[in-house]
C-alpha positions, -999 to +999 in steps of 0.1 A: -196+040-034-203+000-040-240+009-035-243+041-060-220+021-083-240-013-086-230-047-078-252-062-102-244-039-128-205-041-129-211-080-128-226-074-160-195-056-173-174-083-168-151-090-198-159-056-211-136-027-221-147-002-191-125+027-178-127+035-135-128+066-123-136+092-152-108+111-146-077+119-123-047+097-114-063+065-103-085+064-138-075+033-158-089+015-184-086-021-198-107-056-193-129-059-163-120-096-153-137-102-121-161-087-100-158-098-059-182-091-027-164-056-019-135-052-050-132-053-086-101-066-108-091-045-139-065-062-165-051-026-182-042-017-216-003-022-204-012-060-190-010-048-154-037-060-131-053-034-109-075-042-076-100-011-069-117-017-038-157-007-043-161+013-011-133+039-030-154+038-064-168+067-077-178+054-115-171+028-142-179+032-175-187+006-205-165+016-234-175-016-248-190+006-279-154+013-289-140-018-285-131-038-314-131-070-293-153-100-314-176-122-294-158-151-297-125-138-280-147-122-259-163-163-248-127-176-255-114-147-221-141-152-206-136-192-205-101-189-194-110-168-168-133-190-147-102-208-142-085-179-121-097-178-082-096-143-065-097-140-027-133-129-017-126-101-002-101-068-005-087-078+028-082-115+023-064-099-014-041-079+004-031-108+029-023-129+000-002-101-015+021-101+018+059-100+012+056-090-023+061-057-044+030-033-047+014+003-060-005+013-034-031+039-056-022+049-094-006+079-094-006+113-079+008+119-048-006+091-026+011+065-049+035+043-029+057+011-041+071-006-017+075-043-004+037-050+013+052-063+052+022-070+067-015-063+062-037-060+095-073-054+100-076-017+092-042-009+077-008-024+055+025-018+061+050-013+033+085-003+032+096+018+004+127+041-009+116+071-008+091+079+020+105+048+046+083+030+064+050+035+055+012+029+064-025+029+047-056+029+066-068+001+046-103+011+038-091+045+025-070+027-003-082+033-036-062+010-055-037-019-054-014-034-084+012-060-083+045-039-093+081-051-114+108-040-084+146-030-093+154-046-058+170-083-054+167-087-018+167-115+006+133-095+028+124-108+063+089-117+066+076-085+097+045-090+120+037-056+135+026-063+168-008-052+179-044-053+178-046-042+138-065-010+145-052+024+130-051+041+165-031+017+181-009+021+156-008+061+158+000+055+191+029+036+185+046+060+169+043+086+200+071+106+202+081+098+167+087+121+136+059+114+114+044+126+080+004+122+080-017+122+045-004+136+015-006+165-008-023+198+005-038+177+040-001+167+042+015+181+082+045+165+099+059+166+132+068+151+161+034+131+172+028+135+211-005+125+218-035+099+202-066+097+217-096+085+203-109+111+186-076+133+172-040+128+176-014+158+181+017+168+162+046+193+173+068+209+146+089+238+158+063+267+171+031+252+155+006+224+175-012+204+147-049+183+158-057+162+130-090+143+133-078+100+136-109+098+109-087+120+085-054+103+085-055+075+057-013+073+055+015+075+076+052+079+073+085+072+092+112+081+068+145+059+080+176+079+082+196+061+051+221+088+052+235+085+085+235+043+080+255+047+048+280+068+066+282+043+093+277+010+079+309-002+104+294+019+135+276-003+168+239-005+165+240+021+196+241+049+171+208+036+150+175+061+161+150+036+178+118+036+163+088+030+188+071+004+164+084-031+171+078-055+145+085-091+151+102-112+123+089-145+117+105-163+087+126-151+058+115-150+022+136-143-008+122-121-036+142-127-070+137-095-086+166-082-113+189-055-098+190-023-116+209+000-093+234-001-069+220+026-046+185+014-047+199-019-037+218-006-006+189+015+003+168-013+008+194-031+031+195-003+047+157+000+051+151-033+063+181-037+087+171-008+102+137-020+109+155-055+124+177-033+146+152-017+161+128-043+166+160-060+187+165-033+204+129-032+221+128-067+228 
């Protein structure tokens, strides 16, 4: 937690070699570059820049012993890093990251990349290949990294619609095939009720309650399949999806295409999405 951790303490660190988390699939270690009122930025050992939100830290430790870093370059980075300006907060980080290509956690099997749509007050909204549409209760995220895509889309800019908290959006997607959490918490089924305290999922014979304080992702996987098969079909035929996001502009990410497939999956993704916000309008 920020408070076990030590605000004043990891300010302290700041241009040192320091790994976060000891151990597992969010641990990564590399240059502690900034240090901001409720996240800390990490520059790793690969060049990629990491944000790890403080209320999700469990330790950081100073490997500055083992570095071979002099103190000059260490004054020279440290110089050429006043010159960098980080939003204050996590939230007003993620805002700024809208429309482009994130990780959402390191590794293990909460990782998502996907293209960051929106960012409300308690949760972000990314698209991605594999899993679909997806969500994260913001405060439960315990990293984020900017990420190289293999996608070369032209992406509408989406506003989910809303007051920004996580229950509102559960209960948009009443009704809805949905994947909550991941690994061994991970249940899926068709979600029928949201209430203040739990919300309720259906699969075949089984009645799920899962505590709203529990759920930190959510998934709507997009049926690609059937859209590939039927790229010439009406729009009748698409599955509506309860959420209705509203696009406001159009933004163009230049990223180098690598695959076919992963290409036309991401049309597919985001047209989808369009369709169905039509749809409900």
């Amino acid at each position: 937690m920020a408070d076990k951790v030590g605000l004043s303490y990891l300010e302290k660190l700041v241009g040192k070699t320091v790994t976060v988390f000891k151990g597992g699939p969010h641990s990564r270690t590399g240059e502690l570059l900034a240090v901001q009122s409720d996240y800390l930025v990490l520059k790793t050992e690969d060049q990629q820049v990491v944000y790890y939100p403080l209320t999700q830290l469990k330790s950081v430790i100073d490997n500055t012993k083992n570095s071979t870093v002099s103190i000059e370059n260490l004054y020279t980075r440290l110089a050429a890093q006043e010159a960098i300006m980080y939003p204050d907060t996590f939230q007003e980080l993620v805002q700024s990251l809208q429309m482009g290509y994130v990780q959402v956690n390191g590794g293990g099997p909460s990782s998502s990349k996907g293209y960051l749509l929106d960012a409300k007050s308690e949760y972000i909204a990314l698209t991605t290949e594999e899993k679909g549409l997806v969500f994260y209760r913001l405060d439960q995220i315990k990293s984020l990294s900017t990420a190289e895509s293999e996608f070369s889309e032209v992406l509408p800019t989406i506003a989910f619609g809303g007051s920004g908290l996580f229950t509102d959006l559960l209960r948009s997607l009443l009704l809805q095939w949905t994947t909550v959490n991941h690994g061994p918490d991970k249940v899926e089924g068709i979600l029928i009720e949201v209430n203040d305290e739990y919300s309720v999922l259906v699969k075949h014979k089984e009645v799920i309650y899962v505590p709203n304080d529990s759920i930190n992702f959510v998934a709507q996987k997009v049926a690609v399949e059937e859209e590939e098969n039927n790229q010439d079909g009406n729009m009748d035929s698409t599955p509506q999806n309860i959420i209705q996001p509203t696009i406001t502009q159009s933004n163009t990410q230049p990223v180098n295409t690598t695959s076919a497939r992963n290409s036309t999956i991401r049309r597919m993704l985001i047209e989808n999405i369009m369709r169905n916000s039509s749809v409900g309008q």
